[in-house]
Jmol script that loads the backbone (N, CA, C; Angstrom):
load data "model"
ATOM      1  N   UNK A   1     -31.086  18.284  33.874  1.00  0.00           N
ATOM      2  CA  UNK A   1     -29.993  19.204  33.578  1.00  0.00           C
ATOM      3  C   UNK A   1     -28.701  18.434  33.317  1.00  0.00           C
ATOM      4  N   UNK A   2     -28.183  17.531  34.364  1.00  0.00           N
ATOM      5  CA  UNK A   2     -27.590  16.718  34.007  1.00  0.00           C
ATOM      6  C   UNK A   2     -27.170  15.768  32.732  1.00  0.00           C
ATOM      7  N   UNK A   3     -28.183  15.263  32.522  1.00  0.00           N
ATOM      8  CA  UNK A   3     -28.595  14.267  30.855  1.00  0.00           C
ATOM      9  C   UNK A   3     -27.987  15.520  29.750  1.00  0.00           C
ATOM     10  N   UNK A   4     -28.508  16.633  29.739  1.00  0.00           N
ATOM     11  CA  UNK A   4     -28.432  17.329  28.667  1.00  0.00           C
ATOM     12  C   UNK A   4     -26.877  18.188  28.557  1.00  0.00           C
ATOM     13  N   UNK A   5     -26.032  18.009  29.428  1.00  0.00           N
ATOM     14  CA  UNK A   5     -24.848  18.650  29.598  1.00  0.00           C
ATOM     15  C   UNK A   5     -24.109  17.227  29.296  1.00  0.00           C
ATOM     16  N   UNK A   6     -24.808  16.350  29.686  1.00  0.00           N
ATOM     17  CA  UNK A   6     -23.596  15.078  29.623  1.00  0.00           C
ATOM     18  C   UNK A   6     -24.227  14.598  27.764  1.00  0.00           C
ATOM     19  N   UNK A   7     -24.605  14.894  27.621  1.00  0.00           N
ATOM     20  CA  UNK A   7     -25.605  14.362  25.721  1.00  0.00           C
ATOM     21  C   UNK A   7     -24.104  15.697  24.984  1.00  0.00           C
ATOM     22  N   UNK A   8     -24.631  16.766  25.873  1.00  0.00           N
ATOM     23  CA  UNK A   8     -23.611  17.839  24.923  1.00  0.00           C
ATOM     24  C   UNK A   8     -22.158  17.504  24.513  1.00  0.00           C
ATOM     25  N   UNK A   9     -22.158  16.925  26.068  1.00  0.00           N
ATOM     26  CA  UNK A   9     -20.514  16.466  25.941  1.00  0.00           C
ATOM     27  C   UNK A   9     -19.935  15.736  24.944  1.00  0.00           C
ATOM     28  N   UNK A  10     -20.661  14.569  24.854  1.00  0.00           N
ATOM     29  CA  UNK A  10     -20.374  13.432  24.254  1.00  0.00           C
ATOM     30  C   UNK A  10     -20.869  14.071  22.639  1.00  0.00           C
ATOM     31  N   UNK A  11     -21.294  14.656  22.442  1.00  0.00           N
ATOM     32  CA  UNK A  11     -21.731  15.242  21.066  1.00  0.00           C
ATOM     33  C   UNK A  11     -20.940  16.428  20.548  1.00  0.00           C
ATOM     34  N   UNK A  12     -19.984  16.795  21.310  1.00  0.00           N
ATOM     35  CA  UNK A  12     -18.943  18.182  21.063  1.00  0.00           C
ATOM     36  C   UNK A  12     -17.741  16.880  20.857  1.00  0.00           C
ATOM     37  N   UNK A  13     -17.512  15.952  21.801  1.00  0.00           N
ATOM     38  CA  UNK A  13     -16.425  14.682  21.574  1.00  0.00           C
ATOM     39  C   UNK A  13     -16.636  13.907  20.318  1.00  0.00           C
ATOM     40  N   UNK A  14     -17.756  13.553  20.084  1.00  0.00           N
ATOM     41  CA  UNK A  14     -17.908  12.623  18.854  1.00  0.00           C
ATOM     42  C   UNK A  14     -17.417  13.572  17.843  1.00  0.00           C
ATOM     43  N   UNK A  15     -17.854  14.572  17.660  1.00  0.00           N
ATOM     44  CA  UNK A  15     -18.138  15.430  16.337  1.00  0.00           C
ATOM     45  C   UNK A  15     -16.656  16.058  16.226  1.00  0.00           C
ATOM     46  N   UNK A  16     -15.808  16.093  17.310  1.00  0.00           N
ATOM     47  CA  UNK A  16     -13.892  15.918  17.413  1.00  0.00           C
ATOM     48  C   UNK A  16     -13.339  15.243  16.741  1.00  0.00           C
ATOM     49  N   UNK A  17     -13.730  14.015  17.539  1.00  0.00           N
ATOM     50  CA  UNK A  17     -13.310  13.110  16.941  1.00  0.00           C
ATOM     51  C   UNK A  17     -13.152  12.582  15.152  1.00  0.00           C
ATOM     52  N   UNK A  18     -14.413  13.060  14.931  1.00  0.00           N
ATOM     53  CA  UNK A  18     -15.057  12.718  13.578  1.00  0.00           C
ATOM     54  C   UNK A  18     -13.757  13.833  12.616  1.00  0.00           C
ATOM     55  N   UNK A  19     -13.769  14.709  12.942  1.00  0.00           N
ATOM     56  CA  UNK A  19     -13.101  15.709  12.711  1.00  0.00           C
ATOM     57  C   UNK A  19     -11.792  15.412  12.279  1.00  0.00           C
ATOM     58  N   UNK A  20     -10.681  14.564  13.134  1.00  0.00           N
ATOM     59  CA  UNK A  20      -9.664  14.839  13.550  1.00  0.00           C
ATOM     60  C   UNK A  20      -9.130  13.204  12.602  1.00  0.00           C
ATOM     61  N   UNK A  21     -10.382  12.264  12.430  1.00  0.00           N
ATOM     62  CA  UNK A  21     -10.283  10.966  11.474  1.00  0.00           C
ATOM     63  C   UNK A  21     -10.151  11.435  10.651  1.00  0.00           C
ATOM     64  N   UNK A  22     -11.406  12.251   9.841  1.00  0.00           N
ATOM     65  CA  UNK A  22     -11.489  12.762   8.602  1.00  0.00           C
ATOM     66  C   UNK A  22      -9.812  13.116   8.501  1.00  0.00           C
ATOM     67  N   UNK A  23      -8.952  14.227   9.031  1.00  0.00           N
ATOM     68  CA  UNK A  23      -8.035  15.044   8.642  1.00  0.00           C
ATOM     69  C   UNK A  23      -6.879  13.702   8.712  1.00  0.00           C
ATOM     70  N   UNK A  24      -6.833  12.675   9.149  1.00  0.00           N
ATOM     71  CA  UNK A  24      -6.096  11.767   9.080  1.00  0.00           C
ATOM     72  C   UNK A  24      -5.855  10.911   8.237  1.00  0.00           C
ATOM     73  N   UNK A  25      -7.174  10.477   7.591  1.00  0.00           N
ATOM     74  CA  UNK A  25      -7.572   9.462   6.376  1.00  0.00           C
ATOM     75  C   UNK A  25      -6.969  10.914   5.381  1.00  0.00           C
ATOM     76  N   UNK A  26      -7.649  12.199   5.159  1.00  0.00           N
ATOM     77  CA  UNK A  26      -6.391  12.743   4.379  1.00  0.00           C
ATOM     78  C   UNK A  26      -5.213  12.752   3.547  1.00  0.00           C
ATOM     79  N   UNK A  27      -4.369  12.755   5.225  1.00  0.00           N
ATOM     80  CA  UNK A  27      -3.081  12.467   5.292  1.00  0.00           C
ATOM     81  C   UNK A  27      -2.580  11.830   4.783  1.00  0.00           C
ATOM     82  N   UNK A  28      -3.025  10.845   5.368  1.00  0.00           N
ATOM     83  CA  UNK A  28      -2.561   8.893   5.490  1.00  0.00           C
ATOM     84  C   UNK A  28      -2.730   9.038   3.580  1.00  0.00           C
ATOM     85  N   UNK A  29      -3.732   9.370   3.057  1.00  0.00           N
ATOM     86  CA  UNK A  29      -3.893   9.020   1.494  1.00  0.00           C
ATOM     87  C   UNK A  29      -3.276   9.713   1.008  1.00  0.00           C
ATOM     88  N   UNK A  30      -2.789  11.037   1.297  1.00  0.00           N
ATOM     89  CA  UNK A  30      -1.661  11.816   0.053  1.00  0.00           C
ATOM     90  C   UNK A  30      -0.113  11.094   0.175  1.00  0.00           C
ATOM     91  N   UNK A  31      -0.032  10.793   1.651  1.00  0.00           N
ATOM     92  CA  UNK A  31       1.606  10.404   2.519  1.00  0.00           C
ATOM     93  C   UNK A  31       1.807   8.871   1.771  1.00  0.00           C
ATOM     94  N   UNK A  32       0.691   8.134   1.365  1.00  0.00           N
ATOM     95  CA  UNK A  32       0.951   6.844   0.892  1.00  0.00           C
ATOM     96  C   UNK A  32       1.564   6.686  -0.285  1.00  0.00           C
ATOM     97  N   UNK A  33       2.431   6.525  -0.515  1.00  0.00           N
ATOM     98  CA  UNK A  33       3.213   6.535  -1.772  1.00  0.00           C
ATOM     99  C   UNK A  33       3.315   5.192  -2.590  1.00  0.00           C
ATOM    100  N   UNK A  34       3.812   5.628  -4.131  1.00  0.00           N
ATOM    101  CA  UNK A  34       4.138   4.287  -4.657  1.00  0.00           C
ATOM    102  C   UNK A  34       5.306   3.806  -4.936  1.00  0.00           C
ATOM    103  N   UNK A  35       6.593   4.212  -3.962  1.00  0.00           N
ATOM    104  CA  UNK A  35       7.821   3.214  -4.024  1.00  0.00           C
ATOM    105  C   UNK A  35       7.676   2.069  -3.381  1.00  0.00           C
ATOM    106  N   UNK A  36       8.602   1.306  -4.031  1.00  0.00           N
ATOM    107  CA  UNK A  36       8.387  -0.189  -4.034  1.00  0.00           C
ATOM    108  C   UNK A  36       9.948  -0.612  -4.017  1.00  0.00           C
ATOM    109  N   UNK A  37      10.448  -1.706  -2.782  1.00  0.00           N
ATOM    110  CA  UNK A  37      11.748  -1.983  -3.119  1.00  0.00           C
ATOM    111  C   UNK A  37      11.861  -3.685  -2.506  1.00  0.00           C
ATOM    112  N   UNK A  38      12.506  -4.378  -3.106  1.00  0.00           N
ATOM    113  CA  UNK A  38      13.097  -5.501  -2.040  1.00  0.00           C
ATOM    114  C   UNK A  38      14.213  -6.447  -2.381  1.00  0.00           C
ATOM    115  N   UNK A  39      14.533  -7.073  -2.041  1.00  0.00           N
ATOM    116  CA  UNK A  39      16.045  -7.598  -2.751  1.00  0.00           C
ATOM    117  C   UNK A  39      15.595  -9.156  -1.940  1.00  0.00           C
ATOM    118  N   UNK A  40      15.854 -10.147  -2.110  1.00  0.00           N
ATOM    119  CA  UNK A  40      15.698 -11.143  -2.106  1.00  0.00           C
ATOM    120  C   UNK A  40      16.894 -12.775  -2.245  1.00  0.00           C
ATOM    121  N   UNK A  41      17.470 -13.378  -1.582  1.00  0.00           N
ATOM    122  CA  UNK A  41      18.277 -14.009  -1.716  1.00  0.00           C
ATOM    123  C   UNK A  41      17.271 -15.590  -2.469  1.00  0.00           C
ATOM    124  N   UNK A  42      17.850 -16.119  -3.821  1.00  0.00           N
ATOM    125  CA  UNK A  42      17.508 -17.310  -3.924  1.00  0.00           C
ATOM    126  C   UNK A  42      18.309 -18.330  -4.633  1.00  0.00           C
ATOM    127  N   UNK A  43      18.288 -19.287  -4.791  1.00  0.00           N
ATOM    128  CA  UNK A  43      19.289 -20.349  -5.346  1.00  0.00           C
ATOM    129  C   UNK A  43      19.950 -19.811  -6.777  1.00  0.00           C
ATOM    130  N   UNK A  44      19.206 -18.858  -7.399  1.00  0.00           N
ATOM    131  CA  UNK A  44      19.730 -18.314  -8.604  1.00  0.00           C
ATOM    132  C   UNK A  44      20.500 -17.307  -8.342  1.00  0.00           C
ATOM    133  N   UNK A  45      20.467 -16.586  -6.859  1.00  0.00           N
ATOM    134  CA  UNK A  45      21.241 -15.366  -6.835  1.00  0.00           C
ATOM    135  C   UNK A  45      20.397 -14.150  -6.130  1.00  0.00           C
ATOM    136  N   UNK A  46      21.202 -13.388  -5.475  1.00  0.00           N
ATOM    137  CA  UNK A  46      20.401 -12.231  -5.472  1.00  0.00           C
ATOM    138  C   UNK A  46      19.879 -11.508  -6.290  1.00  0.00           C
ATOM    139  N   UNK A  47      18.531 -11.362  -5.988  1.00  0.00           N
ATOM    140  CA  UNK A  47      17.346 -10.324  -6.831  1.00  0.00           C
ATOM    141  C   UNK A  47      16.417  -9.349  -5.997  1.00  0.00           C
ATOM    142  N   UNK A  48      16.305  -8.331  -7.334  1.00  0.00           N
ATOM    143  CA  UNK A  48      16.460  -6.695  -6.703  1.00  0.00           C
ATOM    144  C   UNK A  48      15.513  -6.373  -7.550  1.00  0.00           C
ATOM    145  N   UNK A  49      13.887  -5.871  -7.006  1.00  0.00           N
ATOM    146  CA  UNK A  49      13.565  -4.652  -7.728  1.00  0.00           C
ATOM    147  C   UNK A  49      12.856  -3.361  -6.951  1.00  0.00           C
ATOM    148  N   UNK A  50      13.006  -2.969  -7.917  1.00  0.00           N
ATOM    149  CA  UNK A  50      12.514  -1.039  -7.397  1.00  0.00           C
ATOM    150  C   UNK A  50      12.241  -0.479  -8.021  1.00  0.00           C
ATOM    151  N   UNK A  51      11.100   0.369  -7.811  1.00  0.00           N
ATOM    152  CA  UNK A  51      10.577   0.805  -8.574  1.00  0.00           C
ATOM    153  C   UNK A  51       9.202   2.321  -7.967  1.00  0.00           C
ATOM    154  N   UNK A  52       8.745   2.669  -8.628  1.00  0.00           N
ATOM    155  CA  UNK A  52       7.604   3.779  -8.064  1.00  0.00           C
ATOM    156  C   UNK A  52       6.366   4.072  -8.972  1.00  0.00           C
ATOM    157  N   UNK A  53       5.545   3.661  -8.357  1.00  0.00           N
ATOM    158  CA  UNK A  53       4.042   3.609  -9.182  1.00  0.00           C
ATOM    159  C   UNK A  53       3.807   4.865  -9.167  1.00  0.00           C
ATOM    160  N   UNK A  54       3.181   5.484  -9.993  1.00  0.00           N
ATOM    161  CA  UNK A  54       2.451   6.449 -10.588  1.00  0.00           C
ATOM    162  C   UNK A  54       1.357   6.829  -9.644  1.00  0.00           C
ATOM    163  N   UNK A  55       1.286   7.999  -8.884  1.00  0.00           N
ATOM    164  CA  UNK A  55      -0.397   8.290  -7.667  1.00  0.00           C
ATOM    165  C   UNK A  55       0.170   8.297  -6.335  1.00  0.00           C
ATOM    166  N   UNK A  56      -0.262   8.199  -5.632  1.00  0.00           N
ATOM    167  CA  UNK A  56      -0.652   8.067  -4.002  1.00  0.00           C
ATOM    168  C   UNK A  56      -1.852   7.501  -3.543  1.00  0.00           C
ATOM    169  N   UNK A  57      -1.810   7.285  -2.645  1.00  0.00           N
ATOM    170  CA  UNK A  57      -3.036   6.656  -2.045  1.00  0.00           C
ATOM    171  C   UNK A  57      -3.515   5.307  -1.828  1.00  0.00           C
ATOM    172  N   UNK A  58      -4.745   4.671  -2.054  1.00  0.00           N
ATOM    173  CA  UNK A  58      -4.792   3.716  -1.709  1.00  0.00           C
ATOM    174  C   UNK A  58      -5.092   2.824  -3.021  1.00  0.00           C
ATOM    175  N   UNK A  59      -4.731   3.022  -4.025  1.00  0.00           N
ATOM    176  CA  UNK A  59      -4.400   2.580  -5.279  1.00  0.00           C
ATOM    177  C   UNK A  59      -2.978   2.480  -5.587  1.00  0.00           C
ATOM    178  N   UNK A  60      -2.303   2.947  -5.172  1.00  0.00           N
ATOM    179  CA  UNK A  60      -0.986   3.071  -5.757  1.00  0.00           C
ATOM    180  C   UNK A  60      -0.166   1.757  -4.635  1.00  0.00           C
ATOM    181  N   UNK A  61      -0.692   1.854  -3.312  1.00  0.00           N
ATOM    182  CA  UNK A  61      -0.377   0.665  -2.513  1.00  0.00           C
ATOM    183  C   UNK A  61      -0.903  -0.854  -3.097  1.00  0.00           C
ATOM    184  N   UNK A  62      -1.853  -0.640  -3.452  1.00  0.00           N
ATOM    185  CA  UNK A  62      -2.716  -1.632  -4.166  1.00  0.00           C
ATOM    186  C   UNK A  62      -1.745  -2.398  -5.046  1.00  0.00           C
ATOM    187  N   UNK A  63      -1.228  -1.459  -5.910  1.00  0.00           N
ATOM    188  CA  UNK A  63      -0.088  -1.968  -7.203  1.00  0.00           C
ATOM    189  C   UNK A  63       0.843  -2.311  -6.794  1.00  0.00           C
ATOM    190  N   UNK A  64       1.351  -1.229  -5.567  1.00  0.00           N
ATOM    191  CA  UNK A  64       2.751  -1.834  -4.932  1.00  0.00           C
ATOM    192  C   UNK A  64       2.626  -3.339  -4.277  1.00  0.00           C
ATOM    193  N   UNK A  65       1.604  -4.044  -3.757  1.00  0.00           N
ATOM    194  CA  UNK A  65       1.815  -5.297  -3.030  1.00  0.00           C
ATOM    195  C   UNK A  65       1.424  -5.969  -4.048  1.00  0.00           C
ATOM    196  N   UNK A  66       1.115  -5.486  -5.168  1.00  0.00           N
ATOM    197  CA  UNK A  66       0.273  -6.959  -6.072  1.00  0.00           C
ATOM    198  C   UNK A  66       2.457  -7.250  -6.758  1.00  0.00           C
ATOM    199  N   UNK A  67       2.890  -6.236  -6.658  1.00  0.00           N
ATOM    200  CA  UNK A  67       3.765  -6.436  -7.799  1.00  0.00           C
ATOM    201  C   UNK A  67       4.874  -6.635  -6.655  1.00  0.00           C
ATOM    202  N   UNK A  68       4.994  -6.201  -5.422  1.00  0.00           N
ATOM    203  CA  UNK A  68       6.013  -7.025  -4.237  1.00  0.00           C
ATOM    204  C   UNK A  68       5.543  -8.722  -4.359  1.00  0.00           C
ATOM    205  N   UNK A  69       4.675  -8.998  -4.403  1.00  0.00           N
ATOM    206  CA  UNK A  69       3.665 -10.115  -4.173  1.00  0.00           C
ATOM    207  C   UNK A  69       4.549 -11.141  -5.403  1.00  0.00           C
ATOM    208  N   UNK A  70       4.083 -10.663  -6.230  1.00  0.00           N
ATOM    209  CA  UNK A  70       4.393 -11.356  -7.654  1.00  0.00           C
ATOM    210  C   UNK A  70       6.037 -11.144  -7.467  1.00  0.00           C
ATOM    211  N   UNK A  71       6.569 -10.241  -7.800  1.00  0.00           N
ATOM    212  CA  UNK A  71       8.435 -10.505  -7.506  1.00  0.00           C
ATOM    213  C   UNK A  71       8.671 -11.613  -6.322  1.00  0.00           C
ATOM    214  N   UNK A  72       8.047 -11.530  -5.444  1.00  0.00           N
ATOM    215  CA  UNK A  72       8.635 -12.440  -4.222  1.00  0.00           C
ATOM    216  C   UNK A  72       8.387 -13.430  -4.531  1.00  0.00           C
ATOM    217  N   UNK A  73       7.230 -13.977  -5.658  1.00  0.00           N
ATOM    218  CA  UNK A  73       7.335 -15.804  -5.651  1.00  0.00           C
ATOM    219  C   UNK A  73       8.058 -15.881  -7.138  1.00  0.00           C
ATOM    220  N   UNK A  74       8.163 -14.523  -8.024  1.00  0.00           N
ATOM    221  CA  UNK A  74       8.792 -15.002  -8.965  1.00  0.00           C
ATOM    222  C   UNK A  74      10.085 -15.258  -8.994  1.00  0.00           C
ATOM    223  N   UNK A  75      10.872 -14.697  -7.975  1.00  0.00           N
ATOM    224  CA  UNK A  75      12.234 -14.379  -7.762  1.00  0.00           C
ATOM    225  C   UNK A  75      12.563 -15.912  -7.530  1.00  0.00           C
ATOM    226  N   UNK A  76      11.972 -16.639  -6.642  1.00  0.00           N
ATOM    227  CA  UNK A  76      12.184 -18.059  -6.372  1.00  0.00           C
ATOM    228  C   UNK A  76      12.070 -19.168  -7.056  1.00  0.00           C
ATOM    229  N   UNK A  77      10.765 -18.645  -8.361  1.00  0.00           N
ATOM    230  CA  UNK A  77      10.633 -19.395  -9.374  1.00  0.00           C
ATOM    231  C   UNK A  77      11.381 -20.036 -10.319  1.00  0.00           C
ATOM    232  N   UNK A  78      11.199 -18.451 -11.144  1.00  0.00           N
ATOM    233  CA  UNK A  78      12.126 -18.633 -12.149  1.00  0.00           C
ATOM    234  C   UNK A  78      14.003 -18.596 -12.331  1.00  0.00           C
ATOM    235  N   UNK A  79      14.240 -19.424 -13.265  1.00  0.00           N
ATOM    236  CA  UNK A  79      15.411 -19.383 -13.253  1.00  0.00           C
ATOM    237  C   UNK A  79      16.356 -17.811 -13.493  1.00  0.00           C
ATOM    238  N   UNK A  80      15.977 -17.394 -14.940  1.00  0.00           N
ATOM    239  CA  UNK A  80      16.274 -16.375 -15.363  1.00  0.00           C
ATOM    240  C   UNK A  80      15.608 -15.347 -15.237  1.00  0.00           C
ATOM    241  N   UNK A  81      16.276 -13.620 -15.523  1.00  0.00           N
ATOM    242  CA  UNK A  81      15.354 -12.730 -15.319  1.00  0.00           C
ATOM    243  C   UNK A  81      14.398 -12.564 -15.912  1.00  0.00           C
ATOM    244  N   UNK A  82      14.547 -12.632 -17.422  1.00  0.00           N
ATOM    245  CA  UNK A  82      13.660 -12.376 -18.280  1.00  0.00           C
ATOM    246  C   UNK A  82      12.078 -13.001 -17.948  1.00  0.00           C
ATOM    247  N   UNK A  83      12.236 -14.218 -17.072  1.00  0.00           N
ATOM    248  CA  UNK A  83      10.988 -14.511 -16.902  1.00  0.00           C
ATOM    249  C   UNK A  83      10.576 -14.029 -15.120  1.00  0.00           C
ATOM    250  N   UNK A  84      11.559 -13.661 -14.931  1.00  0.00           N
ATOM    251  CA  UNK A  84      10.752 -12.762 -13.512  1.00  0.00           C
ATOM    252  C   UNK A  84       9.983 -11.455 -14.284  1.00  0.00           C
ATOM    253  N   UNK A  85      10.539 -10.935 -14.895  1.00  0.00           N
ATOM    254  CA  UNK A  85      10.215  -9.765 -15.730  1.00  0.00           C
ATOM    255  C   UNK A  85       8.367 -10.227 -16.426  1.00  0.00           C
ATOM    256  N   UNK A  86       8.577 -11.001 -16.934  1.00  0.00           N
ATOM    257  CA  UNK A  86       7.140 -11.442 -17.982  1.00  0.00           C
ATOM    258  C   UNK A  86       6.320 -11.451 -16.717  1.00  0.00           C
ATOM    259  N   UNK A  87       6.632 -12.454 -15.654  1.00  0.00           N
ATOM    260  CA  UNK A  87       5.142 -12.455 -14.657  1.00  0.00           C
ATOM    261  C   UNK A  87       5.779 -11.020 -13.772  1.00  0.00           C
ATOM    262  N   UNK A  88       5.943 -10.482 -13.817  1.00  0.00           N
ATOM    263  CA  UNK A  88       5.702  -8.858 -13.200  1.00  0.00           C
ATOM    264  C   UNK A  88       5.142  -8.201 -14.085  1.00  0.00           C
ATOM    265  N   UNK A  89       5.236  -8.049 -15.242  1.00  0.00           N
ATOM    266  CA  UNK A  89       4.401  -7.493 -16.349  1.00  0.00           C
ATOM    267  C   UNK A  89       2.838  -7.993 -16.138  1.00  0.00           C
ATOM    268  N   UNK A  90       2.535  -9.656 -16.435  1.00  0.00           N
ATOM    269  CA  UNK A  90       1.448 -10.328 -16.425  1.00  0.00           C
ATOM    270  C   UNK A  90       0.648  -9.476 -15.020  1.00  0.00           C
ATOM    271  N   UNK A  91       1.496  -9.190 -13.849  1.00  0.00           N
ATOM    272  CA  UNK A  91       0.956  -9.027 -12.493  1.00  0.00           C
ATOM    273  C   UNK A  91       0.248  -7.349 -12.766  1.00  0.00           C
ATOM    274  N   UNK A  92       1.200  -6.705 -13.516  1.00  0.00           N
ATOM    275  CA  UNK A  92       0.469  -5.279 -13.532  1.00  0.00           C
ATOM    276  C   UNK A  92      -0.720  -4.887 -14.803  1.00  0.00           C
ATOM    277  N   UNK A  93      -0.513  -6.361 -15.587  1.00  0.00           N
ATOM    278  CA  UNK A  93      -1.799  -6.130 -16.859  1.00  0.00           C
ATOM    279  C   UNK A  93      -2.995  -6.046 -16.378  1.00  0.00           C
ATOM    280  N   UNK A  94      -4.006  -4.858 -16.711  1.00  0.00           N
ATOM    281  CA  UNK A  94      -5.290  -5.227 -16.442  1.00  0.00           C
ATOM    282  C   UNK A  94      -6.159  -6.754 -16.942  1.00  0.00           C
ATOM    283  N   UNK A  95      -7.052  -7.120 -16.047  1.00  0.00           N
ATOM    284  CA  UNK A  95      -7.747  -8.025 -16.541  1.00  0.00           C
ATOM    285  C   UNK A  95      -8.436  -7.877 -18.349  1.00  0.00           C
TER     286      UNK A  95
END
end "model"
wireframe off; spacefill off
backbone 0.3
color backbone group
């Protein structure tokens, strides 16, 4: 009697649980957005971009760090903007 009240338990808890992830992963994927911002101090000067990808979810984050990613070493790179600009472009071209 025991076994089968304590099996229930844990099987009314799991199946909660399961429940309450699902409604979270949800969330978490509509709430994820694609603004993008950072400003950056480097020997050329302060640099700034911002911007907002197109979607939600876990694609649109995807774009946002490839292209934080790429500004943050281009900002240090290059001298001028125009070529921070080209490898942020290069960063969002498909293969």
């Amino acid at each position: 009697m025991f076994f089968a009240v304590g099996t229930g338990l844990i099987l009314h808890v799991r199946q909660s649980l399961t429940r309450e992830l699902r409604q979270l992963r949800r969330v978490a994927g509509a709430a994820i957005g694609g603004d993008l911002y950072e400003v950056v101090a480097t020997e050329y000067g302060v640099r700034a971009v911002m911007g907002d990808v197109r979607g939600h979810g876990i694609g649109a984050l995807g774009t946002v760090a490839a292209v934080l990613g790429c500004f943050r070493e281009a900002a240090h790179d290059e001298k001028d903007l125009g070529g921070v600009l080209r490898r942020l472009e290069r960063a969002l071209d498909p293969p």
